[in-house]
ZADO-1210 file (C-alpha; in nm, 4 decimals, padded with zeros to 6 digits):
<atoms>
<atom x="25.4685" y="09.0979" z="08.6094" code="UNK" pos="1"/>
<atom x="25.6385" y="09.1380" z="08.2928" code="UNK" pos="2"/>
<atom x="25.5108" y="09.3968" z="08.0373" code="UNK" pos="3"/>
<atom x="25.2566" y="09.3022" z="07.7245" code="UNK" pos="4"/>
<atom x="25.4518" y="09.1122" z="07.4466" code="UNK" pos="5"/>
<atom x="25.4438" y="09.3153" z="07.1138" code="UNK" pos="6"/>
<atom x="25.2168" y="09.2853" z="06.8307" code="UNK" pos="7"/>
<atom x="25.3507" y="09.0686" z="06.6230" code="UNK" pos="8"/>
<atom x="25.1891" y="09.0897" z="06.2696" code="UNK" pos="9"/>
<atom x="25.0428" y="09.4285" z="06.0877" code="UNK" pos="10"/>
<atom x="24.7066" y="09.3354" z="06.1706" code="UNK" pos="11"/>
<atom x="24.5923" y="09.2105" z="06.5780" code="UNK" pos="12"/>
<atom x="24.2698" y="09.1338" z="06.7628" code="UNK" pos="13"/>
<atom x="23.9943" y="09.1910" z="06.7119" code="UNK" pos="14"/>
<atom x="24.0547" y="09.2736" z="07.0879" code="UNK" pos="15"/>
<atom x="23.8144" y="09.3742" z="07.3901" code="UNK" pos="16"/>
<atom x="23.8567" y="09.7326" z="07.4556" code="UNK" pos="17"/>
<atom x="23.6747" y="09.9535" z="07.7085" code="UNK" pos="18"/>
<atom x="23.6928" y="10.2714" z="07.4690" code="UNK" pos="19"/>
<atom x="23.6192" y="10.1016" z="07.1614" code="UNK" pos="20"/>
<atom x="23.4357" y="09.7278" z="07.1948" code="UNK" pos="21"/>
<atom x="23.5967" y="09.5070" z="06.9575" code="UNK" pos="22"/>
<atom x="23.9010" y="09.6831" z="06.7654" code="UNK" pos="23"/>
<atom x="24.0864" y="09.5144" z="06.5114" code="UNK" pos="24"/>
<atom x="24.4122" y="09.6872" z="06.5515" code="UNK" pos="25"/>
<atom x="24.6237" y="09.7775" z="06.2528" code="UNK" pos="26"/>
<atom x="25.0062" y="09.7883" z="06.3688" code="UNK" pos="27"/>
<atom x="25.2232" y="10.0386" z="06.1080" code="UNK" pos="28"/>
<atom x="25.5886" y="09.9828" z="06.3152" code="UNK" pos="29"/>
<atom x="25.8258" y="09.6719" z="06.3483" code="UNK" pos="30"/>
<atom x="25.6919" y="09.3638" z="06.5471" code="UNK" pos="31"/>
<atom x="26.0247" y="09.2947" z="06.6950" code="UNK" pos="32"/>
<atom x="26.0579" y="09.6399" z="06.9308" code="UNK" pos="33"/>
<atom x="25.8954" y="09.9276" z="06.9813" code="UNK" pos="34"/>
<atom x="25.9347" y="10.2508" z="06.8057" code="UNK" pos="35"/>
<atom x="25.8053" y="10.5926" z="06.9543" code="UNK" pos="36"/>
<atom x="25.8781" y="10.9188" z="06.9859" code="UNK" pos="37"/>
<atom x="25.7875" y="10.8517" z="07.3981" code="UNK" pos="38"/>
<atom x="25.8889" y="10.6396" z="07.6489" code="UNK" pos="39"/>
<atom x="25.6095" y="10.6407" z="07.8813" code="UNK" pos="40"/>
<atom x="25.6579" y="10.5087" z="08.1897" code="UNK" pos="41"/>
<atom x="25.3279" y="10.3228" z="08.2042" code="UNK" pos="42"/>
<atom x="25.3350" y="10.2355" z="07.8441" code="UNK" pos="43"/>
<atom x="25.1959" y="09.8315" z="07.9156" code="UNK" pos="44"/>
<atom x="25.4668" y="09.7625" z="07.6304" code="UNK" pos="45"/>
<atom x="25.7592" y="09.8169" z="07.8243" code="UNK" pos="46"/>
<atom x="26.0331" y="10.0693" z="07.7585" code="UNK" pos="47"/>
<atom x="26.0550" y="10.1746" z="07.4050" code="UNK" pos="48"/>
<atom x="26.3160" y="09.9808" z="07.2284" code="UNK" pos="49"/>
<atom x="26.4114" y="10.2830" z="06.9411" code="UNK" pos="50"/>
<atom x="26.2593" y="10.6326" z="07.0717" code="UNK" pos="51"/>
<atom x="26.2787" y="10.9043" z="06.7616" code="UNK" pos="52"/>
<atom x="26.0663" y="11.1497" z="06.5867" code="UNK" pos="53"/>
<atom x="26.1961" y="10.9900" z="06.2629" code="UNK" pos="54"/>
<atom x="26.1801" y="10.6411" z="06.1067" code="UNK" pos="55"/>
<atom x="26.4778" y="10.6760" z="05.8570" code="UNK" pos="56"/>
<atom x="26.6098" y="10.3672" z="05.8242" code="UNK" pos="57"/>
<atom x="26.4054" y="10.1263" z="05.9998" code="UNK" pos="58"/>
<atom x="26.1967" y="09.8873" z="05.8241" code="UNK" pos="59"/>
<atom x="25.7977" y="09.9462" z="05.8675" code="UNK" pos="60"/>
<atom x="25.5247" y="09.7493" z="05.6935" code="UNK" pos="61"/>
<atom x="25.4568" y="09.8224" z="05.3446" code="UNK" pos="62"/>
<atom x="25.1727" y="10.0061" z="05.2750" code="UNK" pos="63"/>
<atom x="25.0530" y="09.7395" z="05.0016" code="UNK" pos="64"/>
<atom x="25.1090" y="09.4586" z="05.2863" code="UNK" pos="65"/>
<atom x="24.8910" y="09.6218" z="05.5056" code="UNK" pos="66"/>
<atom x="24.6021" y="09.6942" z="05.2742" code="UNK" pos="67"/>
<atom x="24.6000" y="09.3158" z="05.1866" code="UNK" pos="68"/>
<atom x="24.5629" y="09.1861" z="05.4588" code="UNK" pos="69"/>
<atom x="24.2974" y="09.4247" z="05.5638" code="UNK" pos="70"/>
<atom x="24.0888" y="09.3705" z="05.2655" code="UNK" pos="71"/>
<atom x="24.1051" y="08.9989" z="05.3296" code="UNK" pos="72"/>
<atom x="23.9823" y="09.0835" z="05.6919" code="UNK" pos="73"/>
<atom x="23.7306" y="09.2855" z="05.6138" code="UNK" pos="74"/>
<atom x="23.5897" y="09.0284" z="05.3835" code="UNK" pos="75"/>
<atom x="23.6045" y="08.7507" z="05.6831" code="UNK" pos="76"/>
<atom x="23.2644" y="08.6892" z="05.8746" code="UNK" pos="77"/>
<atom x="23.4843" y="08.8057" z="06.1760" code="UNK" pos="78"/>
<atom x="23.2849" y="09.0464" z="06.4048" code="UNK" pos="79"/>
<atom x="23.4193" y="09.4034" z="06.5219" code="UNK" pos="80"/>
<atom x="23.2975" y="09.7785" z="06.5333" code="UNK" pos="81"/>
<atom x="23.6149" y="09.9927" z="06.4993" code="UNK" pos="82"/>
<atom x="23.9410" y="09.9451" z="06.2395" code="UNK" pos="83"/>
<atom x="24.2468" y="10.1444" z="06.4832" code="UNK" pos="84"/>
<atom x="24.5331" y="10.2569" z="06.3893" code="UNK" pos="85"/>
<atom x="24.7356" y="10.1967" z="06.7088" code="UNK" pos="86"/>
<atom x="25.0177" y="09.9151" z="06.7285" code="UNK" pos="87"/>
<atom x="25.4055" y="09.8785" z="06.8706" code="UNK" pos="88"/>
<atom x="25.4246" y="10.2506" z="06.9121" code="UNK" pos="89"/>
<atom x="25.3487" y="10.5743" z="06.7571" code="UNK" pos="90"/>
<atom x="25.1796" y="10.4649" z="06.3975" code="UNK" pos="91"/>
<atom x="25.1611" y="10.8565" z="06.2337" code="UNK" pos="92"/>
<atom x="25.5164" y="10.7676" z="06.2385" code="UNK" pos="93"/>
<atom x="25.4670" y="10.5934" z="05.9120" code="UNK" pos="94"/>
<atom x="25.5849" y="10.7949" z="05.6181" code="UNK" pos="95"/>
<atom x="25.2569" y="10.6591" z="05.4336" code="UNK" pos="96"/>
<atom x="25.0033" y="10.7049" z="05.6846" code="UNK" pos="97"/>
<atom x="24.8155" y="10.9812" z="05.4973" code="UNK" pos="98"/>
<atom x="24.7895" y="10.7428" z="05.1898" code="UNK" pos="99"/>
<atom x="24.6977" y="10.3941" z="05.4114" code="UNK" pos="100"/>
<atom x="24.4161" y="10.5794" z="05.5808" code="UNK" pos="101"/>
<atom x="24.2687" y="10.6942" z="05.2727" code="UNK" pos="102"/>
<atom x="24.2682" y="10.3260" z="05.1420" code="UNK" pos="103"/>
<atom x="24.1753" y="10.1752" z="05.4592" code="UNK" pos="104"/>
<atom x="23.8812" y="10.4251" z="05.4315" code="UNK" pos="105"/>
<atom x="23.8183" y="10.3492" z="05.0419" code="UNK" pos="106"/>
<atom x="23.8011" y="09.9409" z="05.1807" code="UNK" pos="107"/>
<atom x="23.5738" y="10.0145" z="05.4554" code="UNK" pos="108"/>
<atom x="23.3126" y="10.1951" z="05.2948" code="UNK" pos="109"/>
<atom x="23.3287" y="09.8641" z="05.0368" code="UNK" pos="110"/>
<atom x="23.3419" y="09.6127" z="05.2714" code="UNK" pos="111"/>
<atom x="23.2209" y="09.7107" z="05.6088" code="UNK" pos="112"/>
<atom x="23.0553" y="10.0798" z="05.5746" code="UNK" pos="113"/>
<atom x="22.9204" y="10.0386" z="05.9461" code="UNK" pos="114"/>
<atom x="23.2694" y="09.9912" z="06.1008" code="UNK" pos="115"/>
<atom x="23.4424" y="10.3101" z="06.2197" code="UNK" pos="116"/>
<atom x="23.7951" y="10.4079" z="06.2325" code="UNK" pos="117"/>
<atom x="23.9275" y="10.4899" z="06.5072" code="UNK" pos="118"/>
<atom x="24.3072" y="10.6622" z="06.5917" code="UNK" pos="119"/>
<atom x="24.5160" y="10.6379" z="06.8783" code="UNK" pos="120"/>
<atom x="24.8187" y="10.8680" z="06.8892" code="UNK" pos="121"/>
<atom x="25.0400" y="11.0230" z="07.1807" code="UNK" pos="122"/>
<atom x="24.9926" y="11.3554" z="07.0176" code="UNK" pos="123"/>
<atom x="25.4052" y="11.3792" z="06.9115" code="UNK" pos="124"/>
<atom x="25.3929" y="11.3667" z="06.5350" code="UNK" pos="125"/>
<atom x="25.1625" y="11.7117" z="06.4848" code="UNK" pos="126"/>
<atom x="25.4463" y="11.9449" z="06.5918" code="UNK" pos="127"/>
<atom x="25.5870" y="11.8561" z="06.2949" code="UNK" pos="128"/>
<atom x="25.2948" y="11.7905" z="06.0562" code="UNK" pos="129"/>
<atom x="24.9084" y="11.8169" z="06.1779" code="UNK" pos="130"/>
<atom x="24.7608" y="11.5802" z="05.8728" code="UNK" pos="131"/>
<atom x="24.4328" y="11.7601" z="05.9007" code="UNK" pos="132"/>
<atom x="24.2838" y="11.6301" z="05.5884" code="UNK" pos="133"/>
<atom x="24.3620" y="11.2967" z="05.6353" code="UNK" pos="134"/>
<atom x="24.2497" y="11.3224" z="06.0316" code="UNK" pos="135"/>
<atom x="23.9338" y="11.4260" z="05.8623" code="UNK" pos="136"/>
<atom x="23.8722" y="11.0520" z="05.7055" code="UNK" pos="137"/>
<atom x="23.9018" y="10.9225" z="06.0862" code="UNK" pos="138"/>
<atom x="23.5937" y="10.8574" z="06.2253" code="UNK" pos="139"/>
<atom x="23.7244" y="10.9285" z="06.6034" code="UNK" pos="140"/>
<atom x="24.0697" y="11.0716" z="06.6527" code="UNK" pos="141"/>
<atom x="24.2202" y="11.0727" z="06.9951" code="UNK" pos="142"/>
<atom x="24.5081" y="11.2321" z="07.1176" code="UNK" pos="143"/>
<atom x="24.6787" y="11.1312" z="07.4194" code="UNK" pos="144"/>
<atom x="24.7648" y="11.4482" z="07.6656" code="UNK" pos="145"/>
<atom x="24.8809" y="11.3323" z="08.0437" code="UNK" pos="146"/>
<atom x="24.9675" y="11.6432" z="08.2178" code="UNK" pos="147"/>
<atom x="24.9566" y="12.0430" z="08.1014" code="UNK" pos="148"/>
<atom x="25.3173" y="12.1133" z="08.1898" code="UNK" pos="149"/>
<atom x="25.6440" y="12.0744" z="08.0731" code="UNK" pos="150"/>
<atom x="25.8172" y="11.9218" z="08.3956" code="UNK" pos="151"/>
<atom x="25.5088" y="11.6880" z="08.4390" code="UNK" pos="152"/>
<atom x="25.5498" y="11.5325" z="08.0713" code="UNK" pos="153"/>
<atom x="25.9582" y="11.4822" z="08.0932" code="UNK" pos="154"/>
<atom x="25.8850" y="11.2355" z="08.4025" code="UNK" pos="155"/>
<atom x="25.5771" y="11.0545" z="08.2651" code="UNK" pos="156"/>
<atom x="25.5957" y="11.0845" z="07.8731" code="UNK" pos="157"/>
<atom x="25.9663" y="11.1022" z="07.8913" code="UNK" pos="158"/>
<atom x="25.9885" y="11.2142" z="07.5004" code="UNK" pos="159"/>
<atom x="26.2442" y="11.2916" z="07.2539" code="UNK" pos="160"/>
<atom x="26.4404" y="11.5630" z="07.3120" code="UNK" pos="161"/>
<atom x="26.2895" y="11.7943" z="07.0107" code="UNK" pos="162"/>
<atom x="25.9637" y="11.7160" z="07.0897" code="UNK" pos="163"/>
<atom x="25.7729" y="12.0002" z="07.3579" code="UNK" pos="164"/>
<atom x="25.4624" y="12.0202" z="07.5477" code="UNK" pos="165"/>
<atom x="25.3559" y="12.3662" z="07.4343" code="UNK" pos="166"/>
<atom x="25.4189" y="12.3083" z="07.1158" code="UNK" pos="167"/>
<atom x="25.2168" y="11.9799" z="07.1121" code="UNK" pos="168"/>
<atom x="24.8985" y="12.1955" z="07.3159" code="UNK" pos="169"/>
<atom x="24.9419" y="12.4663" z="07.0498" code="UNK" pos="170"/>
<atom x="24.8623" y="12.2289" z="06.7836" code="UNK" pos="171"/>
<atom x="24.5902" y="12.0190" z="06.9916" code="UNK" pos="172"/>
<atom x="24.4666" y="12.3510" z="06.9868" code="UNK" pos="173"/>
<atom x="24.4316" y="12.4440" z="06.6255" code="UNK" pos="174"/>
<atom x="24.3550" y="12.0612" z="06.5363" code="UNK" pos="175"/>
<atom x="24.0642" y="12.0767" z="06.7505" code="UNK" pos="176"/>
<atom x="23.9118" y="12.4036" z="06.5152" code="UNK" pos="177"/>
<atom x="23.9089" y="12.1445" z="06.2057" code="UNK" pos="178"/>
<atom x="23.7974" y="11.8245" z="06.4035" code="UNK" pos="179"/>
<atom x="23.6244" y="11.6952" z="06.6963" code="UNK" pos="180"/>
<atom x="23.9015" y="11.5028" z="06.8288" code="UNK" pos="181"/>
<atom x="23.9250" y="11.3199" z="07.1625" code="UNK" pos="182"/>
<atom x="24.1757" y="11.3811" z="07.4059" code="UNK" pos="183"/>
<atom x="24.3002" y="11.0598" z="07.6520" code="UNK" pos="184"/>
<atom x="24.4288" y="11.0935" z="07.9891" code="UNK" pos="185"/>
<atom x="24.6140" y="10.8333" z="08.1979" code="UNK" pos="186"/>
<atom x="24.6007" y="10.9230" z="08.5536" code="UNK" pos="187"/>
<atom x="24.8735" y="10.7666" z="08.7951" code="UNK" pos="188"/>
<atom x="24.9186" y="10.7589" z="09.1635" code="UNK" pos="189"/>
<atom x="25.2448" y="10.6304" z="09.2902" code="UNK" pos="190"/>
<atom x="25.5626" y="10.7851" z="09.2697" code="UNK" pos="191"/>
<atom x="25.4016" y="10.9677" z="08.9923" code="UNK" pos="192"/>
<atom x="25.0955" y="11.1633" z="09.0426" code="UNK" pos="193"/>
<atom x="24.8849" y="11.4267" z="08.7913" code="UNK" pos="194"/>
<atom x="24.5408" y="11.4280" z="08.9600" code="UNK" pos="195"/>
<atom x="24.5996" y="11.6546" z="09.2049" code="UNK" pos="196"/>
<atom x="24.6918" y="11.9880" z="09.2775" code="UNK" pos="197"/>
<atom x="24.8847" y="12.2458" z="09.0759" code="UNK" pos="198"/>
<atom x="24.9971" y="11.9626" z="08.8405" code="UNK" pos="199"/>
<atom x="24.6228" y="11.8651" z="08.7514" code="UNK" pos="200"/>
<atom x="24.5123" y="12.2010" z="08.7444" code="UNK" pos="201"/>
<atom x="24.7913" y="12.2798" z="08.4598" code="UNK" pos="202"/>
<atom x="24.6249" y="11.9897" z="08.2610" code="UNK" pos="203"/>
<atom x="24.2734" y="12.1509" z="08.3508" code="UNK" pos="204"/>
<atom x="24.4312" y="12.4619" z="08.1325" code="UNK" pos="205"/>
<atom x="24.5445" y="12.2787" z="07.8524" code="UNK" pos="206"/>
<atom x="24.1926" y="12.1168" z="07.8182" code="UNK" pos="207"/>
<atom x="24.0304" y="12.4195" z="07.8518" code="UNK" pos="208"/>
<atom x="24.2293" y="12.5719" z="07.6295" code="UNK" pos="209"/>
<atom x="24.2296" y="12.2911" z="07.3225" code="UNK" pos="210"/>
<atom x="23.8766" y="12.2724" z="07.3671" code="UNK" pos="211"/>
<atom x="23.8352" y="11.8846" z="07.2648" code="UNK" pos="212"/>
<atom x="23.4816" y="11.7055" z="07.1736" code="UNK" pos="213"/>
<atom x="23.5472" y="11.4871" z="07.4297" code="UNK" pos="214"/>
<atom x="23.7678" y="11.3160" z="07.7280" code="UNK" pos="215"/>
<atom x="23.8407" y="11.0062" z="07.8122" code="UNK" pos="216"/>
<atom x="24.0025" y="10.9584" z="08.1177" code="UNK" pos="217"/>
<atom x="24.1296" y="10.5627" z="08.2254" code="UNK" pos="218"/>
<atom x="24.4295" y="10.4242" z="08.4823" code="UNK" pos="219"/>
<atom x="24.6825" y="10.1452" z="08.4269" code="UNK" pos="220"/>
<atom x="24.5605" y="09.8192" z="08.5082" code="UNK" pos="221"/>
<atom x="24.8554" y="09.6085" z="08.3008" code="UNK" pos="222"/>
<atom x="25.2522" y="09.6015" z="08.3962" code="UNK" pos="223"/>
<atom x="25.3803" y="09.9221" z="08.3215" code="UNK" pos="224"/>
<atom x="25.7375" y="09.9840" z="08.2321" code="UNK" pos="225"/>
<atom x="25.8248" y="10.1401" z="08.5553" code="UNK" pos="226"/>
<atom x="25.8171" y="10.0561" z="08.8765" code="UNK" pos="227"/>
<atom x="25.6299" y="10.2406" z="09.1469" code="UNK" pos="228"/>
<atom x="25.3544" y="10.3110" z="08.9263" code="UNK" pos="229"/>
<atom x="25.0107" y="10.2839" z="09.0759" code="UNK" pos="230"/>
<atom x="24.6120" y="10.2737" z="08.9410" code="UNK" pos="231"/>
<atom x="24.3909" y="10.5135" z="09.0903" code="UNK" pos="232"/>
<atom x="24.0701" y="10.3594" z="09.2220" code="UNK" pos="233"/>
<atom x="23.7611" y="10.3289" z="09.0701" code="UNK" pos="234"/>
<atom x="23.5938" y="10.6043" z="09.2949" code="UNK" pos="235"/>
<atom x="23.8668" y="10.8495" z="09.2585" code="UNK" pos="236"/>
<atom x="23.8061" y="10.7865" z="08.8871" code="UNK" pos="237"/>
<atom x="23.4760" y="10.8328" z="08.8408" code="UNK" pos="238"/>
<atom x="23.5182" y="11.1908" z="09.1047" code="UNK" pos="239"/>
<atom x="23.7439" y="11.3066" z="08.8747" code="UNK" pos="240"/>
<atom x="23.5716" y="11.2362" z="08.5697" code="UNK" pos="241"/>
<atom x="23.3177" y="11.4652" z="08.7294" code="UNK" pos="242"/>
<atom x="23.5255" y="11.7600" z="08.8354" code="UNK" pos="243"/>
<atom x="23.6824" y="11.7582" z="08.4906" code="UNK" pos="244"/>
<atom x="23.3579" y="11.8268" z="08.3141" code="UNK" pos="245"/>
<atom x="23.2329" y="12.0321" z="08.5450" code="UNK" pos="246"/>
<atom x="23.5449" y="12.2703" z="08.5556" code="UNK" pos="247"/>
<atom x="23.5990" y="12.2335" z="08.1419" code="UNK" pos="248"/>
<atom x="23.2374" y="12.2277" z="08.0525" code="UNK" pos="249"/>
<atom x="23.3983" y="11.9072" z="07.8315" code="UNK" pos="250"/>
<atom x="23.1953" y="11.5887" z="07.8133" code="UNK" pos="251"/>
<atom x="23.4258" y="11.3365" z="08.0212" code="UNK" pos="252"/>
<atom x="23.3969" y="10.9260" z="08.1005" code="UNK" pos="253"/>
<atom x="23.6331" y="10.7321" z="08.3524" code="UNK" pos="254"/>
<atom x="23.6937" y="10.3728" z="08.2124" code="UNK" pos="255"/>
<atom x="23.7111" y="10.1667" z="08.4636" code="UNK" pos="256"/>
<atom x="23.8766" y="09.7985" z="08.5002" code="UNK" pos="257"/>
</atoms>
């Protein structure tokens, strides 16, 4: 099966999600490929189409555009309980993120002061700049984190080439004294694998380490973009989930298909 086609407008859904219930999704990045400092190999978009830290010179949604069309959302009858930043790829890779989540914050509280905001980010962008005030205006931050050491993270997370684990742990780490953020784990079987032995227990470290609010722990169930790639059942799931907060002290759920 082919991967997930690509968002195709700045605002998507509201869509079904096991983390989140219904999440209108706002998408900050180009609808015709995606952009991202990673090129995951389970990413359910496919391969990443340009993979940099830095988004001189392509053409994102304007910041104006995207408040628009949220305000005229949010003004709809149209059911939902969280506003996400998450879209075609990494979305704090918008040079005016800090200013659209302050607005999209300023329209919720007018419009729909129940609905929370919710981020999903592959943790890349905070070696370079940790945003702490404006993660602050996010109701739940979360902060993807696959594996605890470096030779784990080139095969899955395959990122840029300036980008490095430890420095992205370092600043999970001091993020996590400001916020309570949520850290997301994919776990894959296959002809990759990070729930088990010396490769899981470096992630173990990490977590223990960044001391997060909470973990949220899931498997692919879409196409991937690589082959071999397998979902962990549903009891090996749920063990883990188990083990994880029993061996962090961390409060962690398994989503399950």
């Amino acid at each position: 099966m082919a991967p997930l086609p690509l968002q195709r407008d700045v605002l998507y859904g509201p869509i079904k999600s096991k983390r989140l219930g219904l999440s209108l999704g706002i998408n900050l990045l180009p609808t015709t490929q995606k952009v991202c400092p990673f090129d995951c190999v389970y990413c359910h978009y496919g391969r990443t189409g340009i993979k940099t830290i830095s988004p001189s010179g392509i053409i994102l949604p304007a910041a104006d555009l995207v408040l628009k069309r949220l305000e005229e959302y949010l003004k709809s009858d149209n059911a939902f309980n969280y506003i996400t930043f998450s879209g075609n790829g990494e979305p704090l890779l918008h040079p005016d993120f800090d200013y659209i989540t302050l607005e999209v914050k300023r329209l919720r509280d007018r419009f729909r002061p129940k609905t929370l905001i919710a981020l999903l980010t592959n943790s890349s962008i905070i070696t370079q700049d940790q945003k702490i005030e404006t993660l602050k205006l996010i109701d739940l931050p979360i902060f993807k984190l696959d594996c605890g050491d470096e030779e784990t993270f080139q095969i899955i997370n395959r990122p840029v080439p300036e980008i490095k684990l430890e420095d992205i742990i370092k600043g999970l780490m001091e993020i996590a004294r400001e916020i309570k953020l949520t850290i997301q784990t994919v776990f894959l079987d296959g002809k990759v694998k990070n729930y088990t032995g010396e490769i899981f227990n470096h992630w173990l470290s990490a977590i223990i380490g960044i001391k997060p609010s909470f973990i949220q722990i899931y498997s692919v169930d879409r196409p991937v973009a690589e082959g071999g790639i397998k979902m962990l059942d549903n009891r090996t799931l749920l063990s883990l989930a188990e083990e994880i907060e029993r061996k962090t002290g961390v409060k962690t759920k398994a989503y399950l298909p």
